[in-house]
C-alpha positions as CSV (number, residue, x, y, z in Angstrom):
1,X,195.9,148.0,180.5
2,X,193.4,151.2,181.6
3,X,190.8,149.5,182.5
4,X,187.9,151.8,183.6
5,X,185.0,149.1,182.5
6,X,185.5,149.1,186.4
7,X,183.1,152.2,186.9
8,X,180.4,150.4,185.6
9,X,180.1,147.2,185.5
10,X,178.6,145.6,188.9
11,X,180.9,143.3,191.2
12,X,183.7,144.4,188.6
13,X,184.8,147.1,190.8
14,X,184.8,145.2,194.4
15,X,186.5,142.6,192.5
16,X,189.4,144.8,191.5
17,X,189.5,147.2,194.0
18,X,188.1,144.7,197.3
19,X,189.1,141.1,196.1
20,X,192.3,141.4,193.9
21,X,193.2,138.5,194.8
22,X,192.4,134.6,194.5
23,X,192.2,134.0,198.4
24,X,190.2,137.0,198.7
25,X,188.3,136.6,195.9
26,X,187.1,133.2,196.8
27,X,186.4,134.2,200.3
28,X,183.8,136.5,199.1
29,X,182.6,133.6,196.7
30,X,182.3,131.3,200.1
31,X,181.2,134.1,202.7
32,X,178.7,136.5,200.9
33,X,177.9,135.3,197.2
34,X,176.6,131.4,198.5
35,X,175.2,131.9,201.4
36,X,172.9,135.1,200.8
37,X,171.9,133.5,197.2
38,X,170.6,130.4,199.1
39,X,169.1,132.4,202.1
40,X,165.6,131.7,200.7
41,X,165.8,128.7,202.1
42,X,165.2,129.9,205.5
43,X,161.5,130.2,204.3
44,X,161.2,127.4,201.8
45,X,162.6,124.2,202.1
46,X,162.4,123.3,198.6
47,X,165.4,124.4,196.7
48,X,164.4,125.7,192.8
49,X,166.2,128.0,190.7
50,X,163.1,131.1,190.0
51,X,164.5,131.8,193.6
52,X,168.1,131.2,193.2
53,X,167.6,133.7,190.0
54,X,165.7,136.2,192.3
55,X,168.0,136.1,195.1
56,X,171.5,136.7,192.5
57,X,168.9,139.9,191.0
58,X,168.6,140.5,194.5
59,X,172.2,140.4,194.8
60,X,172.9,142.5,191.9
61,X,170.5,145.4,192.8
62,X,172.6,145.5,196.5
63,X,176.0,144.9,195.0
64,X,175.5,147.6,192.5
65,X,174.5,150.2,195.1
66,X,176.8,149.2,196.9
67,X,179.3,149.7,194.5
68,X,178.3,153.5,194.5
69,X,179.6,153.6,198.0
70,X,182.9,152.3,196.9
71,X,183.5,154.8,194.0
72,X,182.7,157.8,196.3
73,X,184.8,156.3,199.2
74,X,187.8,155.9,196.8
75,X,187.2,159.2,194.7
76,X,185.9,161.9,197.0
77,X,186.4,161.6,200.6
78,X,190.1,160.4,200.0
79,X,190.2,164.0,199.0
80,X,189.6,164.9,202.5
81,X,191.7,162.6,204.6
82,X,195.6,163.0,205.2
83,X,197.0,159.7,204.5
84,X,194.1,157.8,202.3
85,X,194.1,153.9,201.2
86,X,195.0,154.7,197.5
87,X,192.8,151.9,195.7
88,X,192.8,153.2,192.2
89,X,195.3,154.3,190.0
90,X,196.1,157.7,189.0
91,X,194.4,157.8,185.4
92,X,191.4,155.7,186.9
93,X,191.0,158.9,189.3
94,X,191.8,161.2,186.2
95,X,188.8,159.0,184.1
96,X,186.5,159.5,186.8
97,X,186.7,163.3,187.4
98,X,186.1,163.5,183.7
99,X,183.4,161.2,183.8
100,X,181.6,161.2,187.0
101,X,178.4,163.1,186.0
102,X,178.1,159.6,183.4
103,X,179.5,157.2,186.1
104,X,176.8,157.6,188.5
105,X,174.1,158.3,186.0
106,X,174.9,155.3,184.7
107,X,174.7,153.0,187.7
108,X,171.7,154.9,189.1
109,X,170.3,153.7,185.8
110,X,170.8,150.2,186.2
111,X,169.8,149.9,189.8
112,X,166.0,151.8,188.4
113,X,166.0,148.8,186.1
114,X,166.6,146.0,188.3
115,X,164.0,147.8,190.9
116,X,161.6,148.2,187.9
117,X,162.1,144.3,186.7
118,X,161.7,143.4,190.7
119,X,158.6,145.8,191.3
120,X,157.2,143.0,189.9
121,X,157.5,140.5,192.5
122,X,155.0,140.2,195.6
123,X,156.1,141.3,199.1
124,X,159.3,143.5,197.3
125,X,159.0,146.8,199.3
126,X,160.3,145.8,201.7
127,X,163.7,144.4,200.3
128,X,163.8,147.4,197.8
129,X,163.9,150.5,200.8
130,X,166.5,148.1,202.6
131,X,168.6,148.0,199.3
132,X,168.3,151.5,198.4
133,X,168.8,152.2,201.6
134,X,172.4,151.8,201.4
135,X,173.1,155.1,199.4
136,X,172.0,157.3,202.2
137,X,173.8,154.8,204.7
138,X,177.1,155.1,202.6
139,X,176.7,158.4,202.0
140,X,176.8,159.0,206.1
141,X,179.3,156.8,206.3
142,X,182.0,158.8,204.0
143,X,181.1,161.9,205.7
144,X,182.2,160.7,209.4
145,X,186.0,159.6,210.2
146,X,185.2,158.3,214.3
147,X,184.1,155.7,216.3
148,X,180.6,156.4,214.4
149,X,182.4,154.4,211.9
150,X,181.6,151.3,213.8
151,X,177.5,151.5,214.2
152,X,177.4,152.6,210.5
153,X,179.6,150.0,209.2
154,X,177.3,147.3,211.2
155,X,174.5,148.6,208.9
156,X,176.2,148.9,206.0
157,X,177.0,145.6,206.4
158,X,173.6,143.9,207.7
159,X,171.8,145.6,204.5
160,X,174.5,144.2,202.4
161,X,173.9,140.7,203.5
162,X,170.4,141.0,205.0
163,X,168.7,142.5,202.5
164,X,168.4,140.0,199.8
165,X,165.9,137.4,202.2
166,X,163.4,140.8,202.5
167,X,162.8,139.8,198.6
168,X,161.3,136.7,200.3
169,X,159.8,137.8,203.7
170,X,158.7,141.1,203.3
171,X,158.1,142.6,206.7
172,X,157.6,139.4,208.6
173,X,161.3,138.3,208.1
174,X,162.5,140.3,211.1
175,X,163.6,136.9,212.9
176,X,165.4,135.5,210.0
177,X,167.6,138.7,209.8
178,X,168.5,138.3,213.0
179,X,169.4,135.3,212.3
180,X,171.5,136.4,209.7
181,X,173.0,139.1,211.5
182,X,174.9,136.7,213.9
183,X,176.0,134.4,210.9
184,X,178.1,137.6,210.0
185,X,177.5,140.6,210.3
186,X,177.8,141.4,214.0
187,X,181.4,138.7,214.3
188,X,182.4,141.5,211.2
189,X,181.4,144.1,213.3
190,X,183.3,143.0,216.5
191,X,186.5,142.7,214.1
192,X,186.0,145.7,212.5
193,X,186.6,147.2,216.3
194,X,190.3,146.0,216.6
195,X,191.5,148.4,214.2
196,X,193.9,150.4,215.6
197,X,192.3,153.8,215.0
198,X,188.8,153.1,217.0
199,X,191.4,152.8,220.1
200,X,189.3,149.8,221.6
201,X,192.1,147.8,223.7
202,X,189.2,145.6,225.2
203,X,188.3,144.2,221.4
204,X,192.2,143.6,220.9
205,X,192.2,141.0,223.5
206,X,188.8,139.4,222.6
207,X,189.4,136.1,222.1
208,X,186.5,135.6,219.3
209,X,187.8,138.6,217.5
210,X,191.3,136.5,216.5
211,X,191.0,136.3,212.7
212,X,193.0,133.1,212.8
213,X,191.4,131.2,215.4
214,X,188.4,133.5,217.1
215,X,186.0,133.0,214.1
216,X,185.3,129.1,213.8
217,X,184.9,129.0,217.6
218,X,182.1,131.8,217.1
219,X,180.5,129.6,214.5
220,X,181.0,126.8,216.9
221,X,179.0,128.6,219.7
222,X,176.3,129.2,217.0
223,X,176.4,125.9,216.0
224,X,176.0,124.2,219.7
225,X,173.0,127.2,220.0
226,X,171.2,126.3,216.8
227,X,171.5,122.4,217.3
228,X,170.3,122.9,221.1
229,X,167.2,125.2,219.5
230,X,166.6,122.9,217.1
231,X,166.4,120.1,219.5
232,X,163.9,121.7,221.7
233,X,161.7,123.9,219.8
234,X,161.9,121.8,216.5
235,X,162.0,124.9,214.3
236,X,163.0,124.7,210.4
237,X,164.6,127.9,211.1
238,X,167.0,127.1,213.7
239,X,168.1,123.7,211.2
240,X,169.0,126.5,208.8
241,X,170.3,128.2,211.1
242,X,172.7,124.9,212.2
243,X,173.9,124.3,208.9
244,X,174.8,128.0,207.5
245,X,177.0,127.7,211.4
246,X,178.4,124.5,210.5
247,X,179.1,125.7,206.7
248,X,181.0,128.8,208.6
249,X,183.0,127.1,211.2
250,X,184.0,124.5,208.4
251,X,185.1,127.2,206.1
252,X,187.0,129.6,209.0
253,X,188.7,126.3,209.8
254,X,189.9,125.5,207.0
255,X,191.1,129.3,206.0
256,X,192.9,129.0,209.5
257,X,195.1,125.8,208.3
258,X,195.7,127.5,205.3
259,X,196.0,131.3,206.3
260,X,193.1,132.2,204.2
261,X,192.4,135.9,205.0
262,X,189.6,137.8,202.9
């Protein structure tokens, strides 16, 4: 089946392009999708669903940027490399040469809406020039093959999953992305360094950047921190904190037993 629905449906293209698979898929579900929909509750303890519903609109403004990223990683600067990762099929990449002009008009499009229907909201500014500030970001990205890869992939990746708390800080939630930023993005980061062509031997032989074993002892470092933090200073933030460590170590232990790799 030609399916080229992909082009414009949000999370429809990662999932068929990023998370073809069950594992993977469900990895995504466990690592990104839960956690960042719940991250309000780093500044409210009360759980209620006008936040969860926020936070998944949230979600869907990033995702959908995001997405734009994707489509010119896998369409255009392919063009320009000498051995490309091939992620689309050859009448996907005949559709979107035909169609591309419509493609990202169309996406553009619904990202104004969701801004529009989030403009709304108090304390959004902030949130919405982190989110849209993954199209110049991305756009940097594709245009550099080097170790730059690394710095820009770490904030790719930190507006990816940081972003969506802004809609519930606004400036003052500097501290709970930082937070955040341990929970995955910088351990990503770190792994992101083994590959072969950054040639960075000393990230090879990390211990904490083992995808089988490394990752829940990381978690377990952040868990012993936030506990011990929690303990002393009696924060809210840091029992957050705890508990998004212990949901990560649980989940990397488990995916070791089982060789679940996203």
């Amino acid at each position: 089946m030609k399916d080229y629905s992909i082009f414009y449906l949000p999370f429809w293209y990662s999932k068929q392009t990023r998370f073809r698979t069950i594992p993977r898929f469900f990895s995504w579900i466990i690592i990104y999708v839960i956690p960042v929909s719940l991250s309000f509750l780093f500044v409210s303890p009360e759980f209620n669903y006008f936040n969860l519903f926020k936070s998944l609109l949230a979600i869907l403004l990033v995702y959908n940027l995001y997405e734009i990223g994707y489509i010119y990683n896998d369409t255009e600067t392919i063009k320009k490399e000498i051995s490309p990762t091939l992620r689309l099929e050859s009448h996907q990449l005949q559709f979107y040469e035909n169609n591309k002009n419509n493609i990202y008009s169309f996406r553009f499009l619904v990202a104004l809406l969701i801004t529009f229907a989030l403009s709304f909201y108090d304390r959004v500014f902030i949130f919405l020039l982190a989110s849209w500030a993954i199209i110049p970001a991305y756009a940097l990205y594709n245009s550099v093959r080097s170790r730059l890869n690394i710095p820009l992939h770490f904030v790719l990746v930190t507006l990816r999953y940081c972003s969506p708390v802004l809609l519930f800080t606004g400036g003052g939630g500097a501290y709970i992305c930082f937070f955040m930023i341990l929970l995955f993005p910088l351990i990503n980061t770190l792994e992101r360094c083994t590959e072969s062509r950054f040639k960075f031997d000393y990230f090879k032989d990390l211990f904490l950047t083992n995808r089988k074993n490394g990752r829940y002892v990381y978690y377990l470092i952040l868990l012993i921190a936030g506990l011990t933090c929690c303990y002393i200073f009696g924060e809210y933030t840091f029992y957050v904190f705890s508990c998004y460590a212990f949901y990560y170590m649980a989940f990397r232990l488990l995916s070791a037993q089982v060789n679940l790799n996203e």
